[in-house]
C-alpha positions in Angstrom: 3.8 90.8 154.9 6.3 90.5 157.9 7.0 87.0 156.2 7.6 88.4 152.5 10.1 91.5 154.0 12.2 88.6 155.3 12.5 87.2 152.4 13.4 89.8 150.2 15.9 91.2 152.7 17.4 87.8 152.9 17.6 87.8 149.2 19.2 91.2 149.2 21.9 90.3 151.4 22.8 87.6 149.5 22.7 89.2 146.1 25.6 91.4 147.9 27.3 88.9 149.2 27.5 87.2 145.8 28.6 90.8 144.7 31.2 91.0 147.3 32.4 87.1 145.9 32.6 88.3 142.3 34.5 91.8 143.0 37.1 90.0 145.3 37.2 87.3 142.4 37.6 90.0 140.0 40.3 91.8 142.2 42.0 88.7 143.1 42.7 88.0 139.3 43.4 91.1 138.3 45.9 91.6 141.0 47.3 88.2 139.6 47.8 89.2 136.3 49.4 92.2 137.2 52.2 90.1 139.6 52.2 87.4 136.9 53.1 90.1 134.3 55.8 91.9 136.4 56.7 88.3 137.7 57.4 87.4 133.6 59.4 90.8 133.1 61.4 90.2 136.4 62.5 86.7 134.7 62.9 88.8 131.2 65.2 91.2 132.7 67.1 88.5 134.6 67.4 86.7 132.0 69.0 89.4 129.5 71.4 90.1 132.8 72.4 86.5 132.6 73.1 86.4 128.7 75.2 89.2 128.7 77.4 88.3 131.9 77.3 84.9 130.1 78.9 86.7 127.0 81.0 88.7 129.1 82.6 85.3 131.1 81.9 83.0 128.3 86.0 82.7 127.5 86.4 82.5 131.2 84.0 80.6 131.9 84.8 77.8 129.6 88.6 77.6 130.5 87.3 76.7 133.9 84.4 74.5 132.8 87.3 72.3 130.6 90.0 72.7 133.1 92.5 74.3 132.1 92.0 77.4 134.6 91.4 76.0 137.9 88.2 77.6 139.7 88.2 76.1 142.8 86.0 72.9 141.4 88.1 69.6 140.7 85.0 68.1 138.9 86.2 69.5 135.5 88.5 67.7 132.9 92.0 67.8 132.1 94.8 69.3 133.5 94.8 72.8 134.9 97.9 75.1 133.7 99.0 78.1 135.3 95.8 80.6 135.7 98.6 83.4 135.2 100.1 82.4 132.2 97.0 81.9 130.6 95.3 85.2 131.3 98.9 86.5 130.5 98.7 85.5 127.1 94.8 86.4 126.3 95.8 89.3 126.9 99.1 90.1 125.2 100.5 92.2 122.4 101.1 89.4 120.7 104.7 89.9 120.5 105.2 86.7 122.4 107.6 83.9 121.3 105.6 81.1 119.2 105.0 77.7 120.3 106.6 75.5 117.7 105.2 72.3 118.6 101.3 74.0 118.2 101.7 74.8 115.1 101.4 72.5 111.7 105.2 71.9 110.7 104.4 72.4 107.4 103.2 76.3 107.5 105.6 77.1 110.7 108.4 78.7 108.8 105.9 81.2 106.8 103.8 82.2 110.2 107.4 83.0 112.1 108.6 84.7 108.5 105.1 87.0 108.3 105.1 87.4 112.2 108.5 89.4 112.1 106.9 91.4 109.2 106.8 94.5 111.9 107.5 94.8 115.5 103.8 95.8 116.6 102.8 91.6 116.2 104.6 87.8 116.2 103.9 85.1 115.1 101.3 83.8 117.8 98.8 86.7 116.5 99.6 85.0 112.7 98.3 81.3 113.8 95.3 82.2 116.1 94.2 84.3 113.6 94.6 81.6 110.9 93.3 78.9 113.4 89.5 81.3 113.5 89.8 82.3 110.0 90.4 78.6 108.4 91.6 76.3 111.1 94.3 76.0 108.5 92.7 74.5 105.5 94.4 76.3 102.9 92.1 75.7 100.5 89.3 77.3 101.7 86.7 79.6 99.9 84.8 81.7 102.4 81.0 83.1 101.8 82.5 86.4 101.0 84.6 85.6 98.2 87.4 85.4 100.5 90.0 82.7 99.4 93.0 80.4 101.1 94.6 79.8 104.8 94.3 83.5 105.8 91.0 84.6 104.0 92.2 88.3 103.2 89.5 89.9 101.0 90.6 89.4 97.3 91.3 93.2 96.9 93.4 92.8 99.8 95.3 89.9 98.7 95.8 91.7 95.2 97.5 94.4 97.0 99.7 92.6 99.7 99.6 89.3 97.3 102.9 88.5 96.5 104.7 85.2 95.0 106.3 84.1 98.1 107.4 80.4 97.4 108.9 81.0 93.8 106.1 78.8 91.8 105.9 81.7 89.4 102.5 82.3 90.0 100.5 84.4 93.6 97.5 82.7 94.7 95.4 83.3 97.7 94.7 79.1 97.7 99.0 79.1 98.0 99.6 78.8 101.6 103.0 80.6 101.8 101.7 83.6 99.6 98.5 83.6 101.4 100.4 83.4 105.2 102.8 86.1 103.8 100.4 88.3 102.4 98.5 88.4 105.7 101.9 89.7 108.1 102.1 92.6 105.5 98.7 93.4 105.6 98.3 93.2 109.5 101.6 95.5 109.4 100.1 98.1 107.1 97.0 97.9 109.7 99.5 98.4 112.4 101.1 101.3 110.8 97.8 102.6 110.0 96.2 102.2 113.5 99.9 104.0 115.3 99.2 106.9 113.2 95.2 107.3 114.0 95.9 106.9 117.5 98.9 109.5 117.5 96.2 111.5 116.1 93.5 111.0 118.8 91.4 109.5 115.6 91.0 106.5 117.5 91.3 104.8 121.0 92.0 101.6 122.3 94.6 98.2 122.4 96.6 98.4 118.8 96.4 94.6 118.4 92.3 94.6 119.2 92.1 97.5 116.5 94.0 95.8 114.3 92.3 92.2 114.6 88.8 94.5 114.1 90.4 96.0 111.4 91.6 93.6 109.4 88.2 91.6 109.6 85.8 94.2 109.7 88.0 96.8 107.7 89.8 99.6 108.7 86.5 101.9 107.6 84.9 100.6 110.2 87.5 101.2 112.9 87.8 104.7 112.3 83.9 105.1 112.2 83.5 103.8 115.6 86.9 105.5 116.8 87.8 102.4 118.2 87.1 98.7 117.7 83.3 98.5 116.3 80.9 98.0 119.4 79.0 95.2 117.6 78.9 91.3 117.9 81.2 90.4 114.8 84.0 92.7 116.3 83.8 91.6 119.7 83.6 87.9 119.2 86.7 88.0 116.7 89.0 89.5 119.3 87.9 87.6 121.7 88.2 84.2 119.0 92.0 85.1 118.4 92.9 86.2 121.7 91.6 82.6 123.0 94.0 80.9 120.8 96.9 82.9 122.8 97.8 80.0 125.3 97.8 77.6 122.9 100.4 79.5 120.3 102.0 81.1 123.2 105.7 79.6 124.4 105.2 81.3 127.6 102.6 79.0 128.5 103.2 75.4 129.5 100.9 73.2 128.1 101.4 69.3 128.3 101.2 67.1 125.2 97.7 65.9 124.8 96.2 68.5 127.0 92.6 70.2 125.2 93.2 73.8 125.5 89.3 75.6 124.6 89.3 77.5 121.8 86.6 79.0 119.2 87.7 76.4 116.3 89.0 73.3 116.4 92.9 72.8 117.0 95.2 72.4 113.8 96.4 68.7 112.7 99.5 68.2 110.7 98.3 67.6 106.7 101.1 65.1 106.1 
């Protein structure tokens, strides 16, 4: 008898010790799922925080990457310019005086003539917004129906479309109505924009609600009382505003220096 009770209390002890085993087993991996699981939303989160500072620097962040704004880190290409002038010019009013030699010769006497269209914009606004709408192919047919160098919505271009070079005829594929046609229709943006913000309609820089406006309409603007707080807006300032250096006289940018932008730099059509 004394023999059996040892053996069943040695058999009870270890059917709780197993027990003991298999709760700390089970509470050891559920402990582990739950610090996996927060572990996987800590790495979520900090990667969403890194995305968005990412889209926040991107511009900067690329200048110094290339070269051209130096960051402390020689290891980058090409030669930096002036930190300075080149946040200067981002951002501008646009008013600036235009860098001949940046521009195509063959469009440079319509982008200074639609530049002086009005004094709220130059010229530089005129190419870098050319350079991200069509990186001057005048030719171009856009997804939305838009048509030529400055890819003004047709109804746009019927309105500010106007037969600029004397061919007898006013076509959105003809560069010089097409560039022409764009200054009058940032201007009547401008003029626009002045008297919504007189108004307290809307808030904000005049050129950044202009650039929304006139890709994004003028709608859109005054719905969102300011420049639309969405991806297409955003990234559209930002794409014209990066081509600022490069259009900008004030800058001083060697020949055969790479200055970053959003589309490629134009090349003479000769």
């Amino acid at each position: 008898m004394a023999a059996s009770g040892g053996g069943d209390s040695g058999s009870s002890a270890d059917a709780q010790k197993y027990a003991t085993y298999i709760a700390l087993g089970i509470g050891g991996g559920t402990v582990g799922c739950v610090i996996a699981f927060v572990l996987l939303l800590l790495i979520i989160a900090g990667t969403l925080v890194a995305c968005a500072l990412g889209w926040i620097f991107w511009p900067l962040m690329l200048l110094c990457k290339i070269g051209i704004l130096h960051c402390g880190d020689d290891s980058g290409g090409g030669s930096p310019v002036d930190t300075e002038q080149v946040v200067s010019a981002y951002s501008s009013n646009g008013r600036g005086p235009l860098n001949d030699s940046a521009v195509p010769p063959e469009y440079l006497a319509r982008i200074e003539d639609a530049g002086a269209e009005c004094h709220q914009m130059g010229a530089m606004v005129i190419a870098a917004q050319i350079q991200t709408e069509s990186q001057f192919n005048e030719k171009l047919i856009g997804p939305d129906g838009a048509e030529g160098i400055s890819q003004l919505p047709p109804d746009k271009f019927k309105e500010f479309g106007k037969d600029d070079n004397d061919n007898d005829k006013t076509s959105a594929l003809d560069a010089a109505d097409s560039i022409m046609a764009q200054g009058r229709y940032m201007c009547s943006l401008a003029d626009e924009i002045d008297t919504l913000m007189a108004n307290n309609e809307v808030k904000g820089d005049r050129l950044d609600l202009m650039l929304a406006a006139y890709d994004g309409g003028l709608d859109a603007v005054k719905q969102a009382k300011g420049v639309p707080d969405n991806s297409r807006a955003q990234s559209y300032i930002v794409s014209v505003r990066s081509s600022f250096a490069l259009y900008s006289a004030d800058v001083d940018l060697t020949d055969g220096e790479e200055y970053p932008t959003f589309s490629p730099r134009p090349m003479p059509s000769y």
